[in-house]
Structure formats: structure tokens, C-alpha cells
C-alpha positions in Angstrom: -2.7 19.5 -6.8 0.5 17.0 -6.9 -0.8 13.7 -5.9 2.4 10.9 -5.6 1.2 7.3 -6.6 4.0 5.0 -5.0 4.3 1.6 -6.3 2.7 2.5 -10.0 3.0 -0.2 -11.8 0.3 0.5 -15.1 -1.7 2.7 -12.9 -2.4 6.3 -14.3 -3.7 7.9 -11.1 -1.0 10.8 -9.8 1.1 13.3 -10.9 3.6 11.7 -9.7 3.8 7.8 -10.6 7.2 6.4 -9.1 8.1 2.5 -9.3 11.5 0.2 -8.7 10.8 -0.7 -12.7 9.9 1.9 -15.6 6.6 0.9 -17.0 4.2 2.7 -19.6 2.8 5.4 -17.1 5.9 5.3 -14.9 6.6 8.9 -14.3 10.1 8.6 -11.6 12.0 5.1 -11.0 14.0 4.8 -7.5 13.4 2.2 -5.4 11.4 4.0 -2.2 13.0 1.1 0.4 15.6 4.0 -0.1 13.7 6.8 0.7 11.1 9.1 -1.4 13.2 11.2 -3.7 11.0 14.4 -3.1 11.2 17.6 -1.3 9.4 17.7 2.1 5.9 19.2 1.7 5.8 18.8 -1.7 2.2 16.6 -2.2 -1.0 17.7 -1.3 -1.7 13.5 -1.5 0.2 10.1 -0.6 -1.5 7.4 -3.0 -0.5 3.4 -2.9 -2.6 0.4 -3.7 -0.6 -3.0 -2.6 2.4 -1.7 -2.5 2.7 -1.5 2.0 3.3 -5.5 1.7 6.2 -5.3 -0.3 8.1 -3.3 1.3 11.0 -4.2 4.3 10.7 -1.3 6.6 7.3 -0.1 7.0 8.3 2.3 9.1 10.5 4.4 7.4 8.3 4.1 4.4 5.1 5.7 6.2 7.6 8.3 7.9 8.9 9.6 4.0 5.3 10.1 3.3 4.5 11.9 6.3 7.8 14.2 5.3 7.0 14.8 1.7 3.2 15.4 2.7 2.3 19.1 3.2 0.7 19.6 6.5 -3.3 18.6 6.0 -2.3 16.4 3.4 -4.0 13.0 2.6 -2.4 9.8 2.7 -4.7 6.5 1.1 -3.0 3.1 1.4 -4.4 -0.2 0.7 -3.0 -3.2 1.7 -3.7 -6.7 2.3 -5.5 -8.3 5.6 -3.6 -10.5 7.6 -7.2 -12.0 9.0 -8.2 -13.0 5.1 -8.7 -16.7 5.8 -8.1 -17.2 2.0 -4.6 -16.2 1.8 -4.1 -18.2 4.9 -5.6 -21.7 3.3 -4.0 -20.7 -0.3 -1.2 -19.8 0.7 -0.4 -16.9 -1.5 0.3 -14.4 1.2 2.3 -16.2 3.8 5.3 -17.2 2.0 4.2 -18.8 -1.0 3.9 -15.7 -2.9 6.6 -14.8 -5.5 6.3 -13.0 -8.6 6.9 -15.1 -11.9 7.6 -11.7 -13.9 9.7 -10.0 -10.9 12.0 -12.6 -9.1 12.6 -10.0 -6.2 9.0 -9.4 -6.0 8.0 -11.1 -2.6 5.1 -10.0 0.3 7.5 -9.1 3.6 4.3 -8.2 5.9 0.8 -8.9 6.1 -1.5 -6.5 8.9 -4.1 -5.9 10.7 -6.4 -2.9 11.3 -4.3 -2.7 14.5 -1.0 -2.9 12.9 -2.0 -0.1 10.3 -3.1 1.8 13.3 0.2 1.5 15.2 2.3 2.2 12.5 0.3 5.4 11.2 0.2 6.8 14.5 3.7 6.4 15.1 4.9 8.0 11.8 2.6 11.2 12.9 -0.8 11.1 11.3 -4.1 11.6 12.5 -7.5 11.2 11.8 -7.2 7.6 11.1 -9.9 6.0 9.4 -9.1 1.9 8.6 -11.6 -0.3 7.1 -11.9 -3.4 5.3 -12.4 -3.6 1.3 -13.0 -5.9 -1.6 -9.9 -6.5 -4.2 -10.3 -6.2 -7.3 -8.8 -9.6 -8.8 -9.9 -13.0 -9.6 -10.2 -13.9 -5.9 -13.1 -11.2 -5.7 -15.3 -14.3 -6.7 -14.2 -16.6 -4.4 -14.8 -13.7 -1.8 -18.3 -13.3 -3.5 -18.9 -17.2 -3.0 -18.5 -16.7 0.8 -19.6 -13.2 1.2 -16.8 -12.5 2.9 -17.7 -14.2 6.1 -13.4 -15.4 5.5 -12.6 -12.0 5.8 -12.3 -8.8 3.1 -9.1 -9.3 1.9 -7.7 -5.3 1.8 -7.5 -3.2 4.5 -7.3 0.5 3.0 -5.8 3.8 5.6 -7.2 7.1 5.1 -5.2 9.4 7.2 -4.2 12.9 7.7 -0.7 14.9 8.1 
């Protein structure tokens, strides 16, 4: 089973770990803004954790996965929730984000369900299933403290090709 992890950073889940900078578990560097440097069909699963946010043209991001993605293949995104009042209040989302370790590291989207929804349909997948989830950083207290009543702050996309 090849499974393509896109945005790797220190992650170790894949067969395929690809990121803009080489890191310890870092199997392929290219920056995927320029495409995904695979042949079409070639992964049985389509794999990124925060990565959607990042990224300039969402489109023709979610319409290389769809190509390199046999047909019935999975793709499993997670992003982050544009209804998350925290990120709103904070800040850290809209526009104050910037990496201290990667200067061109910056958040170019935030979405909602409907957004994800829009975009996945429109690259070609189906059976769309879009739902709210916890992070797992530091702010998973503060969303503990409120029991979420702000809003999860990830939206994760389980869809088919």
C-alpha cells in the first residue's frame, strides 16, 4: 500500500513523506505549490495534517492529489477552522502567524466545512465526510477550558477518488 504524507515535517506516517525542507523522516523534497512529483494513480492514500493552510492555490493542490490517487483511493486532510473563535481573538491564524524557524512559513487560507466541501467536490472526489476535531497542541487546554463551545479548531476531509 503506498500512502503519500504531504507536508511531513517529523512525521513518520507514509511511504512517501515529501516536504519544501529535508527533515529526519523526510523521504522526497519539492515544494508541492509546484505540483506532486508522482505518477498519476500511484497512491492507494493522500495523507496531510496542517499543511491545506499553507498553501497559495488550494485548488490545484487538491486536483494533484486527485491525479496521483488511484481510482477508490483515500484522501485525509486536516486543516484549521475558520469558525475557531480562538484564532480569531489570538490572532495566530489571521495574519499574525509567522513561523520563527521558517520565515516563508505563513497561513494563506483559513475554511470552513463548506469551503472544504466546495473545493473537494470541485477537484472530483466523493463521498465526503467533513467534521470538526481537537488539535493536538498547547491550545488543546485552552479548548478543554471552554469545551469547545469557541469552536474545534481542525476541520479534518475524508474523501474518496
Amino acid at each position: 500500500m503506498n500512502i503519500l504524507n504531504l507536508g511531513v515535517g517529523d512525521q513518520t506516517f507514509g511511504t512517501h513523506r515529501v516536504d519544501i525542507n529535508p527533515t529526519k523522516t523526510t523521504t522526497h523534497v519539492f515544494d508541492v505549490e509546484k505540483g506532486i512529483q508522482f505518477p498519476d494513480g500511484m497512491f492507494d492514500m493522500v495523507y496531510s495534517k496542517n499543511l491545506l493552510e499553507h498553501l497559495r492555490n488550494v485548488g490545484l493542490h487538491l486536483d494533484e492529489c486527485y491525479r496521483v490517487l488511484k481510482v477508490g483511493g483515500k484522501i485525509l486532510i486536516t486543516t484549521d477552522n475558520a469558525g475557531c473563535a480562538r484564532y480569531i481573538w489570538f490572532g495566530t491564524h489571521t495574519g499574525k502567524y509567522e513561523s520563527k524557524n521558517e520565515p516563508n512559513d505563513r497561513h494563506y487560507c483559513l475554511f470552513t466545512k463548506n469551503h472544504l466541501k466546495n473545493h473537494f467536490e470541485k477537484a472530483g472526489f466523493k463521498d465526503l465526510d467533513i467534521h470538526y476535531i481537537k488539535t493536538d497542541t498547547n491550545g488543546k487546554y485552552f479548548d478543554t477550558l471552554t469545551l469547545g463551545i469557541f469552536g474545534q479548531p481542525r476541520i479534518e476531509v475524508c474523501a474518496v477518488k
